[in-house]
C-alpha positions in Angstrom: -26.5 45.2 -11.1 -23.5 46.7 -13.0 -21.2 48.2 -10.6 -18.7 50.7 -10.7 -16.0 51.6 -8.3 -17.3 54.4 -6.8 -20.7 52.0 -6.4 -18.8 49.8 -4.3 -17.9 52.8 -2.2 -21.5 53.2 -2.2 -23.0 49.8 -1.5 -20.0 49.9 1.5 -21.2 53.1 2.9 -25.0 51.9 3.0 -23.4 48.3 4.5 -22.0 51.1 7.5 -18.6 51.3 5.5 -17.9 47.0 5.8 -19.4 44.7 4.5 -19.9 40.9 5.2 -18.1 38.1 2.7 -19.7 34.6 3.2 -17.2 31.7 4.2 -16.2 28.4 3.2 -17.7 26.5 0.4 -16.6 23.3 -0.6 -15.4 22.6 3.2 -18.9 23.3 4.0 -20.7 21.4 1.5 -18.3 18.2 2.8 -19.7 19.1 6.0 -22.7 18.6 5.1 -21.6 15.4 3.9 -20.6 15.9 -0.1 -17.8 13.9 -1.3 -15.7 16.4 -3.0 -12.9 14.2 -4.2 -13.4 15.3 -7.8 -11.2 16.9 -9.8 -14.1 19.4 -10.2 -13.9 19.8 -6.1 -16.9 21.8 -4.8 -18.2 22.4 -8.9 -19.0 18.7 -8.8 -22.6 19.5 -7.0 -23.4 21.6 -9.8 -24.0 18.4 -11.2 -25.2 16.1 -8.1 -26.6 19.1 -5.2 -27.7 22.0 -6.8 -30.0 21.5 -3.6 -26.9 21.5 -1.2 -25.2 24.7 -2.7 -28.9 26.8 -2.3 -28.5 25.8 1.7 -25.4 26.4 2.0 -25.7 30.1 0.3 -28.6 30.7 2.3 -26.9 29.8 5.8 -24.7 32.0 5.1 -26.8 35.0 4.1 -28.8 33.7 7.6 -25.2 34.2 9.5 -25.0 37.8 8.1 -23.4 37.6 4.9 -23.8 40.6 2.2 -22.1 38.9 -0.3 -22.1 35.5 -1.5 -19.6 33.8 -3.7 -21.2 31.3 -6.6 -19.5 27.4 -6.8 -17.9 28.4 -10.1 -14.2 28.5 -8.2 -13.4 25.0 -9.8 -16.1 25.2 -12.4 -14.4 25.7 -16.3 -15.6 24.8 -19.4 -12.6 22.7 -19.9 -12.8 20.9 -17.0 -16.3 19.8 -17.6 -15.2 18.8 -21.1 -12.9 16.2 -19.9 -15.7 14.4 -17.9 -17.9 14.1 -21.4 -20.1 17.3 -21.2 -20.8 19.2 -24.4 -20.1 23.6 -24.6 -23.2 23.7 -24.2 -23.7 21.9 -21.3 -20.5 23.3 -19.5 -21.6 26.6 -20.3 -24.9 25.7 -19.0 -23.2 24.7 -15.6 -21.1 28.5 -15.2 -24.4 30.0 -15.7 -26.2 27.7 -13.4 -23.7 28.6 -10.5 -24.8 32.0 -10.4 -28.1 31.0 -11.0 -28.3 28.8 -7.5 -26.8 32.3 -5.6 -29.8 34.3 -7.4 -32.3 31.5 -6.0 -30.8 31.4 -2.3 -30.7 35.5 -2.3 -34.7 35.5 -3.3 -35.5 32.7 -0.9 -33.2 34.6 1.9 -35.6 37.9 0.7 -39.0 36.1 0.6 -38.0 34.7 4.9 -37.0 38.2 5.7 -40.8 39.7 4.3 -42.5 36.8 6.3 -40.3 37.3 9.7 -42.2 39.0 12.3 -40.4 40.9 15.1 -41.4 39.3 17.5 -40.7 36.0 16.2 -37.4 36.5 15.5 -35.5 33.4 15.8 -32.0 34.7 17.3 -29.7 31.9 15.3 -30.6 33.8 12.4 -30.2 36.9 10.6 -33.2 37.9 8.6 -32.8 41.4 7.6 -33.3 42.9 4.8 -30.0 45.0 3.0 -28.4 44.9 0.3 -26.7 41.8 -1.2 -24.6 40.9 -4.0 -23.7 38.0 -6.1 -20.0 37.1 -6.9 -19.2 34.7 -9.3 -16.3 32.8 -8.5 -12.7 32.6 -11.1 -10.5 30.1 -9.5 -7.0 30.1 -10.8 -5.6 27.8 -13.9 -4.1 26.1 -10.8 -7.1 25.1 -9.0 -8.0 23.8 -12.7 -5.3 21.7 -12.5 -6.2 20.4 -9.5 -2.8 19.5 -8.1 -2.0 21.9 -5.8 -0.2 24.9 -7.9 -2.6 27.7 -7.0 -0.8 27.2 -3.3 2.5 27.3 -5.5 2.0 29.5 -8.7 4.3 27.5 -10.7 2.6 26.9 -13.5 5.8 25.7 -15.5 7.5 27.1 -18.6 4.6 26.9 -21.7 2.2 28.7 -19.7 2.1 32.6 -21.0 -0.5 35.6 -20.4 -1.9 34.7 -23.7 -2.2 31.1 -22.6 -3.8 31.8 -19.2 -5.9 34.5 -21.2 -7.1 31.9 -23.8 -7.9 29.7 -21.2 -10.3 32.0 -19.0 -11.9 33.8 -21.7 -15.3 32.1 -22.6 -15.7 31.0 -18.7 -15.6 34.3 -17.8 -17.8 35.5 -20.8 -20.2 33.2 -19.7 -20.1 34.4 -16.3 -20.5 37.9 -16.7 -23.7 37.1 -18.9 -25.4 35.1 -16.2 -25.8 38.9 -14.7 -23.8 38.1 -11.8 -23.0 41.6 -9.4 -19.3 41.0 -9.5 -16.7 38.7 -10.5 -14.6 37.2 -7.8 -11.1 36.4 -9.6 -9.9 34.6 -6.0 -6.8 32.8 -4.8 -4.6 34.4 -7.1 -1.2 32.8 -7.1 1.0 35.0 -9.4 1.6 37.9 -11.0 1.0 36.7 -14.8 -2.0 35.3 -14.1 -3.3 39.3 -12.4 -2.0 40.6 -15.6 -4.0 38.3 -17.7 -7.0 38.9 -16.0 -6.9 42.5 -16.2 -5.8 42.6 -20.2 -8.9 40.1 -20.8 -11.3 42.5 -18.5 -10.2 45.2 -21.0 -10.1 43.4 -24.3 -13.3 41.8 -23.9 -14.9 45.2 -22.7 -16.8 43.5 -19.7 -18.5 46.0 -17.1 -19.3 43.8 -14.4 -16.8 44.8 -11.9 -14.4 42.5 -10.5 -12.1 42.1 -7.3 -8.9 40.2 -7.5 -7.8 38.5 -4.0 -4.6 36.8 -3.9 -2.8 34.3 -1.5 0.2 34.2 0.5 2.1 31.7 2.1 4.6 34.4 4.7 2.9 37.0 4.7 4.8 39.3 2.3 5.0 37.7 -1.3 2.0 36.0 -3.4 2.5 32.4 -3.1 4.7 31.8 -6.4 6.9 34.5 -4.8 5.9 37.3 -6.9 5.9 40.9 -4.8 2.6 41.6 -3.1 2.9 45.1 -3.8 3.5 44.3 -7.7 0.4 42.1 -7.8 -1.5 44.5 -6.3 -0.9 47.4 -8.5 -2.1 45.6 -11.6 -5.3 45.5 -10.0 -5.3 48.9 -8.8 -4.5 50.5 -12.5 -7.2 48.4 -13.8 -10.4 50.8 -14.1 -12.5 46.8 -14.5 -11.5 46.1 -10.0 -13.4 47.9 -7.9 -11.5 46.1 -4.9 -8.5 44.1 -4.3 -7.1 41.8 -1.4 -6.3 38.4 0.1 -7.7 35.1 0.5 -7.0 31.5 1.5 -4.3 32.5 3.8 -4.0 32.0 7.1 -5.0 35.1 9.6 -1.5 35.4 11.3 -0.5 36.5 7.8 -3.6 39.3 7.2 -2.8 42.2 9.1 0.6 43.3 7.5 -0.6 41.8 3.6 -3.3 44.5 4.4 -0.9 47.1 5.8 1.0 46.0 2.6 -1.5 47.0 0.0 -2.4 50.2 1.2 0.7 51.0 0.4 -0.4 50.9 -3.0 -4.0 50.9 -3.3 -6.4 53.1 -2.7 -9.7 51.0 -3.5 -11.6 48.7 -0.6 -9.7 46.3 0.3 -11.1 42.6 0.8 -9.9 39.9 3.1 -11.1 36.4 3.6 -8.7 34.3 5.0 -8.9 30.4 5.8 -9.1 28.3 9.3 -5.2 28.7 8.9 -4.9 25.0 8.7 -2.5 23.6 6.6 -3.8 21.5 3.5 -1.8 18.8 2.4 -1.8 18.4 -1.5 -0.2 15.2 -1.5 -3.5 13.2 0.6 -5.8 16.0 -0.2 -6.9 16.9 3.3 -6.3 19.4 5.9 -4.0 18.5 8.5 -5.7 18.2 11.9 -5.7 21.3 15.0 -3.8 23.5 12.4 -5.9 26.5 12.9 -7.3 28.6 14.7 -10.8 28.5 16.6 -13.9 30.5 15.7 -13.2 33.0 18.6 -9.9 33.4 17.5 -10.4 34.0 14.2 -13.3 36.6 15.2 -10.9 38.9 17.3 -8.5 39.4 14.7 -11.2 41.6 13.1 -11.5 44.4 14.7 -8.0 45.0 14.1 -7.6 44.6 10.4 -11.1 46.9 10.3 -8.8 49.6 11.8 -5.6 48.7 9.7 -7.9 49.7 6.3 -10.2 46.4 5.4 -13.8 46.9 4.2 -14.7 43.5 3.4 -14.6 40.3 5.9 -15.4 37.1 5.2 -13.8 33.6 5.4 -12.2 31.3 3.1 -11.4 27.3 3.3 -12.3 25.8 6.9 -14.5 28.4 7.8 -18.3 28.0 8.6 -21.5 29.8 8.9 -20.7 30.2 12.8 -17.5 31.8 11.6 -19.4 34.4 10.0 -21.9 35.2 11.9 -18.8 36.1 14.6 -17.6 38.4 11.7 -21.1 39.9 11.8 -21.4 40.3 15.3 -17.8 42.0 15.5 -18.2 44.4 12.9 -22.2 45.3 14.4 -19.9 46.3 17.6 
């Protein structure tokens, strides 16, 4: 499904004007007890529980989710070079992401033809609507896997060509596995926005994209770059048919979203985390950091009234989380 901007207007008016993002990934797949300490994070199942990813997709589309996000976040060709995979096989991975969304999507179909009314089972969602495939861009940060895309700083030697270069094939690759959009998410600076939208153009690619950035107090991207600033690169760029935040805890979302209406005039996504803090240093969330499920939900109906289209839920939060999102928006 190629998609243009005003489609997205259109696949959000036949949603009832929002939509539902699906929540955490990698926190859910440790839930469900895969050990993620890899620098390949929540890509390692790619290679270990392809199996895993399916359910987890497929609880979430259960929970009410209209768009699901593919495992690609810390999925990258170079990556899966430096653990002895070939191109081939690391292109073979990107494509395979989106491939496991594709599979969850028809299996989520198929259960909604079989699904009688009166045999609805009230934990889950089984209707039929429209849904869509994103296929996840993490930032050169979360490449890294240090901790930058919470900081931006990416040091001196790293340029838009640089970060350009780097993306290019991965999201080559990820565009031809047909995926619905692109998801360039966590975005922690304003060079790396620009690069993304120069290589959206120079490389021609049709398959729409979203750019969501993160913020650490609720005014700046995390690096420190203006919000507004970042947000207007994605706004000129014909390629993003919606812009927003992610990763960022929900105290922050109400005035980041106030913040980019300001300057944009496209749907405006927003899946923030728990709000727990995540400690780089031991590579864990610190504990009763966040907020609950019911806290989390009541923030919604405001941010649907302050301009958001698009709800969902980023590290931390589950299934349950979104089927509160659901259930809020339904109201």
């Amino acid at each position: 499904m190629v998609m243009s901007s005003s489609m997205m207007v259109e696949f959000l008016s036949k949603s009832g004007g929002v939509a539902v993002v699906d929540g955490g990934l990698a926190t859910e797949l440790e839930r469900h007890g895969a050990d993620l300490n890899d620098p390949l994070w929540s890509a390692k199942c790619l290679l270990t529980s392809p199996e895993l990813i399916r359910q987890v997709h497929l609880d979430y589309l259960e929970a009410g989710a209209d768009i699901i996000i593919s495992a690609s976040y810390q999925a990258t060709i170079q990556g899966f070079r430096a653990k002895g995979l070939s191109q081939k096989e690391s292109e073979a991975l990107l494509r395979k992401s989106v491939d496991i969304a594709f599979e969850a999507r028809a299996m989520y179909y198929e259960r909604c033809r079989k699904v009688s009314p009166e045999g609805t089972d009230h934990s889950r969602i089984l209707k039929r609507r429209p849904i869509l495939v994103a296929a996840s861009v993490g930032s050169y940060g979360a490449y890294l896997a240090d901790g930058s895309e919470y900081s931006g700083n990416y040091g001196d030697p790293v340029t838009v060509d640089f970060l350009k270069d780097f993306h290019r094939r991965r999201v080559q690759v990820l565009v031809e596995s047909g995926a619905d959009l692109i998801a360039f998410e966590t975005i922690p600076n304003k060079m790396e926005a620009q690069a993304y939208a120069e290589l959206l153009d120079e490389e021609n690619i049709n398959t729409p994209a979203w750019f969501s950035f993160n913020s650490k107090d609720g005014k700046n991207v995390v690096s420190g770059d203006s919000m507004p600033e970042c947000v207007s690169i994605a706004e000129a760029s014909k390629k993003v048919v919606s812009v927003g935040i992610n990763c960022t805890p929900p105290r922050f979302i109400l005035g980041l979203i106030l913040s980019i209406k300001k300057v944009a005039s496209k749907p405006i996504v927003i899946y923030p985390n728990s709000g727990e803090t995540y400690d780089p240093s031991i590579k864990d969330w610190v504990q009763n950091t966040g907020v609950s499920d019911e806290d989390f939900v009541s923030y919604v109906a405001n941010w649907r009234e302050a301009g958001a289209s698009l709800f969902g839920g980023c590290c931390r939060t589950t299934p349950k989380t979104i089927r509160g999102i659901y259930e809020a928006l339904s109201r």
